[in-house]
Structures are given as structure tokens and as C-alpha cells.
DRENDO-1510 file (C-alpha; in Angstrom, 1 decimal, always signed):
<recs>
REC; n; res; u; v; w
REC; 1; UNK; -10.2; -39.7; -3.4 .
REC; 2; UNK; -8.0; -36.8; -3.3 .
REC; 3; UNK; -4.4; -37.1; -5.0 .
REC; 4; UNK; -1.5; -36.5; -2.4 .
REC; 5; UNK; +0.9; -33.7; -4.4 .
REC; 6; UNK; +4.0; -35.1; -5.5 .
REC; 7; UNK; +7.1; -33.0; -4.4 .
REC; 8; UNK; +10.3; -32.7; -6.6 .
REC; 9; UNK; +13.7; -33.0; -4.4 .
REC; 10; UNK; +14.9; -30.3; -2.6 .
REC; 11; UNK; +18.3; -29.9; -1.2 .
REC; 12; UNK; +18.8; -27.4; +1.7 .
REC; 13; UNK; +21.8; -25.5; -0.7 .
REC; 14; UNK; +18.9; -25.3; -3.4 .
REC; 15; UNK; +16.1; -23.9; +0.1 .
REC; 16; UNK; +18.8; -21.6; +0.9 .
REC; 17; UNK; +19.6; -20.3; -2.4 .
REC; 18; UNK; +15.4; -19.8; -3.0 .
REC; 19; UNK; +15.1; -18.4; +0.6 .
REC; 20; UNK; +17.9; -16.1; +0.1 .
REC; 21; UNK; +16.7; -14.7; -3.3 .
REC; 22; UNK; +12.9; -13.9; -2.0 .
REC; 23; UNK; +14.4; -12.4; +0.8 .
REC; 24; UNK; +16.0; -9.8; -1.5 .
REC; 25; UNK; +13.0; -9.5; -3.6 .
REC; 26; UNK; +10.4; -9.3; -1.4 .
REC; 27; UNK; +7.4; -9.0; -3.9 .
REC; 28; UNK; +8.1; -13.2; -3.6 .
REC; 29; UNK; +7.5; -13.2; +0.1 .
REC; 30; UNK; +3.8; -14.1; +1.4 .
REC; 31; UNK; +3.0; -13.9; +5.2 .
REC; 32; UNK; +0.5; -16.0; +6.5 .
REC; 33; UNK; -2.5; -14.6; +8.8 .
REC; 34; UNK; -0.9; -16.6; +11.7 .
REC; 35; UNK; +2.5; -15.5; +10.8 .
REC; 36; UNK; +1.0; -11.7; +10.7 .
REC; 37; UNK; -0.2; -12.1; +14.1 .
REC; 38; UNK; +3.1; -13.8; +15.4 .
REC; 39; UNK; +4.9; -11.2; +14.5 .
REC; 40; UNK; +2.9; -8.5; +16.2 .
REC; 41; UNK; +2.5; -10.6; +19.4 .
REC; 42; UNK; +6.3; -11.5; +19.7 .
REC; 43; UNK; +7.4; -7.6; +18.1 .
REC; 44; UNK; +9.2; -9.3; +15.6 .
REC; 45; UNK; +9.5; -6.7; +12.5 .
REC; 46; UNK; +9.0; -7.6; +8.5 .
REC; 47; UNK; +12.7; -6.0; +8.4 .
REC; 48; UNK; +13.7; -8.6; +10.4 .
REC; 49; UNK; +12.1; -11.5; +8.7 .
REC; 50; UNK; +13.3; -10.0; +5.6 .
REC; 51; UNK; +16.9; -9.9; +7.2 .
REC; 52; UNK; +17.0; -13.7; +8.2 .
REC; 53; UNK; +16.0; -15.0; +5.0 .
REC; 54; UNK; +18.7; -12.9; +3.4 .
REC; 55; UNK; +21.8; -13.7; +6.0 .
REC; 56; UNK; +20.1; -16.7; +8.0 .
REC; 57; UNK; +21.2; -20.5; +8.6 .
REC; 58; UNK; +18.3; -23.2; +7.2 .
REC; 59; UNK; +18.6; -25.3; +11.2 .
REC; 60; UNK; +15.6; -27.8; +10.5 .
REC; 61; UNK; +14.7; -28.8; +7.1 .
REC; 62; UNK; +13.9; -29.0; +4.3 .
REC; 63; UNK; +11.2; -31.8; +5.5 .
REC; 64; UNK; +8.3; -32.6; +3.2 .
REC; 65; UNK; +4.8; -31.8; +4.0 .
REC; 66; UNK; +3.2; -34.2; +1.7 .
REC; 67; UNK; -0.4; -32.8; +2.9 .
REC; 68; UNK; -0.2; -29.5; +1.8 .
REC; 69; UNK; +2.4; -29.9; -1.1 .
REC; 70; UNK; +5.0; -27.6; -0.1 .
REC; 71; UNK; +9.0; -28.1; +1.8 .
REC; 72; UNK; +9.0; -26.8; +5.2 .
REC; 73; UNK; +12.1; -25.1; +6.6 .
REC; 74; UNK; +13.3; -23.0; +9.5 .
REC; 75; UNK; +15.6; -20.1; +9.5 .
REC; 76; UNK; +17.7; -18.9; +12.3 .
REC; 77; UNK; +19.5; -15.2; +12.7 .
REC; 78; UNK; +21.0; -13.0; +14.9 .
REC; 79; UNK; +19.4; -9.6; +14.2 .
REC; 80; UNK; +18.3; -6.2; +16.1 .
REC; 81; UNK; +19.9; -7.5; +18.6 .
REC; 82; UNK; +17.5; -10.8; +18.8 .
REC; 83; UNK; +17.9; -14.6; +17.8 .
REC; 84; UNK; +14.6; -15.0; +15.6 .
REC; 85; UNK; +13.6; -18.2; +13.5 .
REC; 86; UNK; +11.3; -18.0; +10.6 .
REC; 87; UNK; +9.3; -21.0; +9.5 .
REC; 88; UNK; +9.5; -20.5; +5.4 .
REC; 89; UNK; +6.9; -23.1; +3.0 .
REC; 90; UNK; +8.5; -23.2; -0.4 .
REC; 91; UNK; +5.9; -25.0; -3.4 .
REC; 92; UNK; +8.3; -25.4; -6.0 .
REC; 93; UNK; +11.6; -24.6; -7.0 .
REC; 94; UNK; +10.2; -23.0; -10.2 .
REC; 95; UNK; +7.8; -20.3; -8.5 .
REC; 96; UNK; +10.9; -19.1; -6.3 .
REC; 97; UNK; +8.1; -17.8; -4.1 .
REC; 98; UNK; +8.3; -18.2; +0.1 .
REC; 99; UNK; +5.5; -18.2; +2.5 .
REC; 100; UNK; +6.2; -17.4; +6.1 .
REC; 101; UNK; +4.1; -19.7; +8.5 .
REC; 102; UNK; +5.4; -18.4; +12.0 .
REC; 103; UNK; +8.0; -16.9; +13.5 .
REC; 104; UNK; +9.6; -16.9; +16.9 .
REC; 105; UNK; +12.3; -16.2; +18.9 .
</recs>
């Protein structure tokens, strides 16, 4: 029987705070295949993405997604002259490392 990860407390100051800092270095920001294709569908740039996490507003979330062992949250800013929202999976507050799992407008 598989183990179900146990995920530490996260507080949505603490998401922001992580969210924020990857978005400035953006070596700890990984796109996922879907997000990828998202973003080329719905013309939504990686300078964009990059500017929500850094000046966004977490609006759902954090929520625990005990399957997959990471917090889920979702961004929202007004940029290039759009209101985008970025789903962001954050695995631990140690890594300080993102993954972008959609994003929409």
C-alpha cells in the first residue's frame, strides 16, 4: 500500500512569500506540459506568469493536495493589459521551488 505524503503547514503569507521569491528567480520556476500548452493556446506570455507571481494576490488557496504531495494555490494580476491567474504547486517550503500547472485568464 502506497504511503499518502504528509504535508507540513502552509500559511498563504509563507505561499506568497515562496511564490514571490521564485518569481524573481526564475531558475525555481517549472512549467508543466499542460501549463506550456495553456499558455500558447490562451497567448498568455512566461513574462507574464513571471510578473503575477512577483506582484500577484494568492485568491484560492493554499489547499492541500494530499495525492500528489504538494499545496495548490492560485494567483491573480492585472498585467499587459489582461487579468491572468496562475495555478502554482509548491512541495515544500524548503525547496522554494514553484510549478505552474495552468494558467488562464
Amino acid at each position: 500500500m502506497a504511503v499518502k505524503p504528509v504535508l507540513l503547514p502552509l500559511s498563504r503569507p509563507l505561499a506568497l512569500k515562496i511564490i514571490q521569491e521564485a518569481g524573481k528567480d526564475s531558475s525555481r520556476i517549472f512549467f508543466t506540459a499542460h501549463a506550456r500548452a495553456r499558455m500558447r493556446l490562451r497567448r498568455i506570455s512566461i513574462t507574464q506568469v513571471i510578473r503575477c507571481l512577483c506582484k500577484g494576490r494568492i485568491s484560492e488557496g493554499p489547499a492541500p493536495d494530499v495525492m500528489k504531495g504538494v499545496w495548490k494555490c492560485t494567483v491573480e494580476h492585472y498585467t499587459a493589459g489582461e487579468q491572468i491567474g496562475v495555478s502554482v504547486g509548491i512541495e515544500t517550503t524548503e525547496s522554494r521551488e514553484v510549478t505552474i500547472i495552468t494558467v488562464f485568464h
